[in-house]
Rosetta silent file (secondary structure, phi, psi, omega in degrees, C-alpha in Angstrom):
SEQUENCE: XXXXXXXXXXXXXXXXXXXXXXXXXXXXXXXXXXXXXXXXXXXXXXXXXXXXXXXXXXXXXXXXXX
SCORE:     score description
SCORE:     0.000 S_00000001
   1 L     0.000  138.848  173.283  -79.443   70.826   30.772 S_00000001
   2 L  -117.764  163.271  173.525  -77.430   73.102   32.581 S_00000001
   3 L   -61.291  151.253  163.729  -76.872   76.747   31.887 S_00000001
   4 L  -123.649  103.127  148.712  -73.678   78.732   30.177 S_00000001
   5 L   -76.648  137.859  174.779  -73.594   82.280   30.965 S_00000001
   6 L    85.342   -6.491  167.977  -72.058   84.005   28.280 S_00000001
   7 L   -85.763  137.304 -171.689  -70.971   81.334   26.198 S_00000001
   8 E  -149.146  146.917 -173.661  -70.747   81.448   22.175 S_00000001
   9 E  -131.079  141.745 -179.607  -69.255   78.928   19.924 S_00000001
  10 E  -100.801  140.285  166.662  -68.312   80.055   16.016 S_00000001
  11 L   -78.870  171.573 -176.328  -69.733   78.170   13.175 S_00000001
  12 L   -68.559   -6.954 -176.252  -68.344   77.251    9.778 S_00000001
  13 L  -105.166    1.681 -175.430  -68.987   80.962    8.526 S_00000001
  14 L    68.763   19.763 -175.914  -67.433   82.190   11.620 S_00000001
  15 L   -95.466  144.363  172.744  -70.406   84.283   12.735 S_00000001
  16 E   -89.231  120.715   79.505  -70.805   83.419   16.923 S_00000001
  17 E     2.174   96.641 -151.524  -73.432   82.039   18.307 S_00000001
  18 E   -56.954  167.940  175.875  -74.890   82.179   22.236 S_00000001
  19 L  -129.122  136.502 -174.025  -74.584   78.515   23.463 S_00000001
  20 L  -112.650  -15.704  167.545  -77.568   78.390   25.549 S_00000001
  21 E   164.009  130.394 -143.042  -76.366   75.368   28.088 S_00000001
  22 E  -106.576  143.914  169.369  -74.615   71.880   27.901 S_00000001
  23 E   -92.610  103.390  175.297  -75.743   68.449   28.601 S_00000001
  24 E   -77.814  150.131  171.871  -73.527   65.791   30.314 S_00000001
  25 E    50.396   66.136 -177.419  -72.953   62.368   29.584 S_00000001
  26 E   -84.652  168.903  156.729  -75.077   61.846   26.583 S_00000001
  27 E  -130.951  168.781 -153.613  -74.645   58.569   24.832 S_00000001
  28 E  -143.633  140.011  151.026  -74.605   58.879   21.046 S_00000001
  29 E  -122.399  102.636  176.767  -74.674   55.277   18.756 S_00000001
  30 E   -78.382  105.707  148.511  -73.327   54.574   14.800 S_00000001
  31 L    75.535 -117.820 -173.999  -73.460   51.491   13.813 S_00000001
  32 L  -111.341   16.718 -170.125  -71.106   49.568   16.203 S_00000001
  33 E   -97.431  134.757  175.036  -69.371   53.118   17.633 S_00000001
  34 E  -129.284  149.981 -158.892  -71.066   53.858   21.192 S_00000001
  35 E  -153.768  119.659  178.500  -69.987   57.361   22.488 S_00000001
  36 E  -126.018  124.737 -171.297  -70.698   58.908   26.053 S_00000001
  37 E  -154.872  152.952 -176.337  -70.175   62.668   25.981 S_00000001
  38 E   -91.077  158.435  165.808  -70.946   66.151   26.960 S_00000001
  39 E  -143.015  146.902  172.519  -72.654   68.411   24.563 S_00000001
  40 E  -135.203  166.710 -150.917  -73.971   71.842   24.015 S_00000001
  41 E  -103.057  155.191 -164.953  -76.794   73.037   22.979 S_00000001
  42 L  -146.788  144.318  171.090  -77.255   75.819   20.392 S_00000001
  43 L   -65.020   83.362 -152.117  -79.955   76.897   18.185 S_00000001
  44 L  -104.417  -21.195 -172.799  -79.471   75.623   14.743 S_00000001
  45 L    72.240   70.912  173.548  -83.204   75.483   13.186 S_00000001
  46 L   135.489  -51.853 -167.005  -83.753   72.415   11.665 S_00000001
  47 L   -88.366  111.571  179.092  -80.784   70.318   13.222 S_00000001
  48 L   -63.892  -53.461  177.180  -80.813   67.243   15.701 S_00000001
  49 L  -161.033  139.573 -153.369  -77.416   67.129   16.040 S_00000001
  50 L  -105.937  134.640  169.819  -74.326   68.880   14.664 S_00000001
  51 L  -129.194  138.045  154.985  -70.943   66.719   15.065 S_00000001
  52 L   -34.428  144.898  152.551  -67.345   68.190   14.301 S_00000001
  53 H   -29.985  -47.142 -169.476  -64.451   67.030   11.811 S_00000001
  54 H   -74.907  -15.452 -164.655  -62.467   66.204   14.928 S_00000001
  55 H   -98.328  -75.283  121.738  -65.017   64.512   15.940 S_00000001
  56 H    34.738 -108.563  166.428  -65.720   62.648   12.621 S_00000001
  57 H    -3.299  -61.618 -171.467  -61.843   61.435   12.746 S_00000001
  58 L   -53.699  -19.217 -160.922  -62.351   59.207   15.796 S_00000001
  59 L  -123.131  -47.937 -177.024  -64.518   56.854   13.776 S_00000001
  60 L  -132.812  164.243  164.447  -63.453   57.311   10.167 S_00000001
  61 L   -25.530  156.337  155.937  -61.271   58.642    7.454 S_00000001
  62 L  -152.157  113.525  160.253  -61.886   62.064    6.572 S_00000001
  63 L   -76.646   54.300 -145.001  -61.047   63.743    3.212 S_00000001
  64 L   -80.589  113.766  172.444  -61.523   67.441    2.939 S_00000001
  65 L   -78.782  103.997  140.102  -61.193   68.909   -0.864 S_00000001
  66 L   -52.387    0.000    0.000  -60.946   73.008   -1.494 S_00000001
């Protein structure tokens, strides 16, 4: 892992969050989707891995309801 000084990423409640340092070239697999990507890492408690809506998209549909 390498370090990010100074880096914070906002969550779904919008409160910010230090990013403590990013990984390159992970590979990530679903089913028959293979993925090689950077990621970074943040304290979530509890969570292996967090993935975005935009993120999401690339592989499937996505339906979001209010």
């Amino acid at each position: 892992m390498k370090v990010v000084p100074n880096f914070q990423v906002l969550i779904t409640d919008a409160r910010p969050m230090k990013c403590e340092g990013y990984c390159e070239n992970i590979k990530i697999q679903m089913c028959n989707y293979h993925l090689k990507t950077h990621m970074f890492s943040i304290e979530m408690g509890g969570c292996n891995i967090v993935l975005s809506a935009k993120w999401w998209h690339k592989c499937f549909p996505i339906i979001m309801e209010l």
